[in-house]
Residue frames relative to the residue before (quaternion, step in Angstrom):
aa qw qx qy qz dx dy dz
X 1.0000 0.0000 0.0000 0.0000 0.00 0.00 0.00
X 0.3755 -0.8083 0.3482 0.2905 3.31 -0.76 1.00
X 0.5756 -0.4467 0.2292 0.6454 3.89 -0.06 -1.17
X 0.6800 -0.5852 0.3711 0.2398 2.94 -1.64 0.48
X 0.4685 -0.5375 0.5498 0.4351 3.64 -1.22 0.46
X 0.2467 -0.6765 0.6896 0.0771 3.19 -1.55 0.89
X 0.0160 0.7967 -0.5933 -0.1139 3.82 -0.98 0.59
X 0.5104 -0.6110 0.4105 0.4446 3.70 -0.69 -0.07
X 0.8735 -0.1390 0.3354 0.3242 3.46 -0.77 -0.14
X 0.6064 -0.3845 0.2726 0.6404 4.18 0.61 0.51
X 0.4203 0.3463 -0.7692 0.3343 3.47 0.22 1.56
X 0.3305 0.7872 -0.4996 0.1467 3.89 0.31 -0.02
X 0.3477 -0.8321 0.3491 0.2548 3.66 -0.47 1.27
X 0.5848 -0.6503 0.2556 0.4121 3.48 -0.82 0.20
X 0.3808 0.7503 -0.3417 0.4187 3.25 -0.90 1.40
X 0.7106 0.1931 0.0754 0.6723 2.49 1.44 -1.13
X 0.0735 -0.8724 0.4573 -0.1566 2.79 -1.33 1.38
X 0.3737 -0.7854 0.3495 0.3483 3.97 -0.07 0.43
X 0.6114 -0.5022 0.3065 0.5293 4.00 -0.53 0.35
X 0.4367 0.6526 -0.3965 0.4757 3.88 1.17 -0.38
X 0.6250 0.7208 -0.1023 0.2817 3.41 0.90 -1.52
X 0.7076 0.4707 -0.0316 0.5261 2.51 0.69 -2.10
X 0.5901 0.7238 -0.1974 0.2982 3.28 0.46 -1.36
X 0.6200 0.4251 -0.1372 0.6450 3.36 0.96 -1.74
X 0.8637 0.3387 -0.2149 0.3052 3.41 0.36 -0.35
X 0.5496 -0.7018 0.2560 0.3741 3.15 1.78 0.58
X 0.5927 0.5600 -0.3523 0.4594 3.27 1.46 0.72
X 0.2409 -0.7498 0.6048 0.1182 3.72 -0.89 0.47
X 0.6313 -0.5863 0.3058 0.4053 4.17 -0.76 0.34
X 0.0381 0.8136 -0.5514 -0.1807 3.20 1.41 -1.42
X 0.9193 -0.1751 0.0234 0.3517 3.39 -0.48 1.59
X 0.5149 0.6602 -0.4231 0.3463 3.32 1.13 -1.39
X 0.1795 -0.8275 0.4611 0.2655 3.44 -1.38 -0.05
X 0.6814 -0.5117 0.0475 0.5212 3.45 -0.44 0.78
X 0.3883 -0.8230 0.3538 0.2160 3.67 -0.66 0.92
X 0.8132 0.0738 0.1793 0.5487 3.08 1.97 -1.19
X 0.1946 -0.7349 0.6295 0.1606 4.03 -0.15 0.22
X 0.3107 -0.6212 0.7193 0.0089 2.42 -2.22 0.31
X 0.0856 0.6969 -0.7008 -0.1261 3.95 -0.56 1.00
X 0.2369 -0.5631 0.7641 0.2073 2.63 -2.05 0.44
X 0.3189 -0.7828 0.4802 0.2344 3.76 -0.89 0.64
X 0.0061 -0.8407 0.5046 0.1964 3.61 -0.90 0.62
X 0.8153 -0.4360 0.1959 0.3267 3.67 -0.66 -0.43
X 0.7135 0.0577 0.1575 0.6802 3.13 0.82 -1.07
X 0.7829 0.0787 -0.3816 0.4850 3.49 0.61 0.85
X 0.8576 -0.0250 0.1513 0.4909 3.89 -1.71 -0.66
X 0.6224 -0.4146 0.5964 0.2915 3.25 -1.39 -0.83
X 0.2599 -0.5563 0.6916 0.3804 3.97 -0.67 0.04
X 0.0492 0.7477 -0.6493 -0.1303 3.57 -1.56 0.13
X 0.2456 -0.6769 0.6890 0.0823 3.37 -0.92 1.24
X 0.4329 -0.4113 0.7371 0.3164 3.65 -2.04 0.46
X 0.1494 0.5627 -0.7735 -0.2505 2.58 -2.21 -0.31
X 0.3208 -0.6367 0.6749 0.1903 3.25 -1.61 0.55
X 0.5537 -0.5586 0.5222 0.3297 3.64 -1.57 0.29
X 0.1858 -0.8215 0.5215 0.1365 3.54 -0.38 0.71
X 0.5400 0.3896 -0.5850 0.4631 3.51 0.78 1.12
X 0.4450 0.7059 -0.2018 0.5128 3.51 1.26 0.01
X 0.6306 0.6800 -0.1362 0.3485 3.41 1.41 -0.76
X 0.2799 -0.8915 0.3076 0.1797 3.35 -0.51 0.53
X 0.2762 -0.6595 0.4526 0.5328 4.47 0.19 0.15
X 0.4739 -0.5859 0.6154 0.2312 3.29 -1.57 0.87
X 0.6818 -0.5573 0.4053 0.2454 3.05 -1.55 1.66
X 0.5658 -0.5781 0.5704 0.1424 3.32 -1.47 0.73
X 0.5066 -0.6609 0.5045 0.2284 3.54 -0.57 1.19
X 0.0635 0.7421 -0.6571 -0.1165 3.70 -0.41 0.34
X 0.7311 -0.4498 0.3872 0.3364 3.55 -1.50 0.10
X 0.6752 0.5479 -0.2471 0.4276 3.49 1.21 0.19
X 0.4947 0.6080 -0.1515 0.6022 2.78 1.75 -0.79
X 0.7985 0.4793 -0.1490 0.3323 3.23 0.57 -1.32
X 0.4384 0.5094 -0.2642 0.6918 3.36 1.66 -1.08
X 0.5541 0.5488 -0.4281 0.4566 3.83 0.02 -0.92
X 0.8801 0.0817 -0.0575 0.4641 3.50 -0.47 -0.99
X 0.3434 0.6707 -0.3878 0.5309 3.30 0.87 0.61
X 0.6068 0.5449 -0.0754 0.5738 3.41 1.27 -1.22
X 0.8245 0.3445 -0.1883 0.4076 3.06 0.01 -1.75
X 0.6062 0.5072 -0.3063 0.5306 4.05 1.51 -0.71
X 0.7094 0.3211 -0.4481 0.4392 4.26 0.83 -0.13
X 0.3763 0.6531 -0.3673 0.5449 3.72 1.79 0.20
X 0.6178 0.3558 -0.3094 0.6293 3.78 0.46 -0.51
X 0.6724 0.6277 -0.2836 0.2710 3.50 0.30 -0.62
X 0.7390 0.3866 -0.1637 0.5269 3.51 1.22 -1.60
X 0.4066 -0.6552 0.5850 0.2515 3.50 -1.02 0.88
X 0.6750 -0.5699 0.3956 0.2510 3.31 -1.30 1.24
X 0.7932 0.4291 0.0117 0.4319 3.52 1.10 -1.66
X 0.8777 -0.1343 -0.3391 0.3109 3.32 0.96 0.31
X 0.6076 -0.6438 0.2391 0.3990 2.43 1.94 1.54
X 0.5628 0.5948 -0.3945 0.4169 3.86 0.68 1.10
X 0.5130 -0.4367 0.5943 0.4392 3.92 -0.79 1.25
X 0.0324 -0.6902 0.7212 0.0508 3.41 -1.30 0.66
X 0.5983 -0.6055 0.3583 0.3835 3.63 0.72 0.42
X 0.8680 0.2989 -0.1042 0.3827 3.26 0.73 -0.73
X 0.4793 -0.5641 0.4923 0.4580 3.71 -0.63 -0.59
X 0.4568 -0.7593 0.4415 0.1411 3.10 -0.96 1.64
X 0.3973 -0.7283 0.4930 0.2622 3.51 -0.88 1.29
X 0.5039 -0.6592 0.4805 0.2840 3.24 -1.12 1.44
X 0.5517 0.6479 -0.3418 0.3986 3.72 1.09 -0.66
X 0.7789 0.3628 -0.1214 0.4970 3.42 0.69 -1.13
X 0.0922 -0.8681 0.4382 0.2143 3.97 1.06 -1.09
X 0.6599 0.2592 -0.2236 0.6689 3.35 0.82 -0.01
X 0.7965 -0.2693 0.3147 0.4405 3.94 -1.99 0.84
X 0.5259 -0.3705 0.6111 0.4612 3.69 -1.52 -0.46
X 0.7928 0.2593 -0.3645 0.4140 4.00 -0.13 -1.36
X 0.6850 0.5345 -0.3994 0.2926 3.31 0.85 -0.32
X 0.5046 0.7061 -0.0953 0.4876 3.35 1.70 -0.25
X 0.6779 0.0244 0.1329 0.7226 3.43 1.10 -1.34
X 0.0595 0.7841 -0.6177 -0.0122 3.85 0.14 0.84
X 0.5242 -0.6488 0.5501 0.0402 3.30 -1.34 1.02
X 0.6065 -0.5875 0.4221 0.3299 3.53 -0.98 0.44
X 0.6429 0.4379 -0.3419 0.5273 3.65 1.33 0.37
X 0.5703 -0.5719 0.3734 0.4564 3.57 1.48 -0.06
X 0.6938 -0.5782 0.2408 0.3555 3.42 -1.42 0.96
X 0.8771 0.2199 -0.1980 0.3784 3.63 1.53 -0.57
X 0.7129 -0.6047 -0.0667 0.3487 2.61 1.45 1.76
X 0.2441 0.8182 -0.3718 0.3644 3.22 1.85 0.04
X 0.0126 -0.8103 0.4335 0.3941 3.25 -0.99 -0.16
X 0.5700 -0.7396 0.2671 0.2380 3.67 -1.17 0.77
X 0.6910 -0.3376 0.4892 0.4114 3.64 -0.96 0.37
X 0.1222 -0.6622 0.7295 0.1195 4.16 -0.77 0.74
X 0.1229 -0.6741 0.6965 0.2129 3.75 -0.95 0.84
């Protein structure tokens, strides 16, 4: 394969499209490989570079089955439970921190805000 077409920045012709792209449009690349890029120039560093894929070339994104769904369903209340005291923490644990906020930065009332017994 030779090199790619480069365009600048939304001069890209139509056709072509970025996995963002596709997406919104209920399409996925399926296999294809990247046909084209996109720089965007900045100042004082690299380029941004975007793919594109051909979007007659595209594929419809798979259909969610009930396995799939339970599947990541799972895998999002997993992100969820803090390692340390083992509680839904409402949110998605920060990979930065690994463990709850109170459980992370505990407080003079204790990590689940209670307040403790002074010995």
């Amino acid at each position: 394969m030779g090199a790619l077409p480069v365009f600048r920045w939304r001069l890209a012709p139509d056709g072509y499209a970025t996995r963002r792209q596709l997406r919104a449009q209920g399409l996925r690349p399926g296999g294809q490989d990247v046909a084209a890029q996109l720089e965007r120039p900045r100042r004082r560093r690299g380029p941004l570079v975007a793919y594109l894929y051909r979007v007659d070339r595209a594929k419809p994104v798979r259909p969610m089955t009930p396995a799939r769904r339970a599947a990541l369903a799972k895998a999002n209340a997993a992100r969820r439970l803090c390692p340390a005291c083992r509680r839904d923490a409402g949110y998605v644990i920060p990979a930065a921190l690994g463990t709850c906020v109170p459980c992370a930065y505990p407080g003079p009332n204790g990590s689940d805000g209670s307040i403790r017994e002074q010995c």
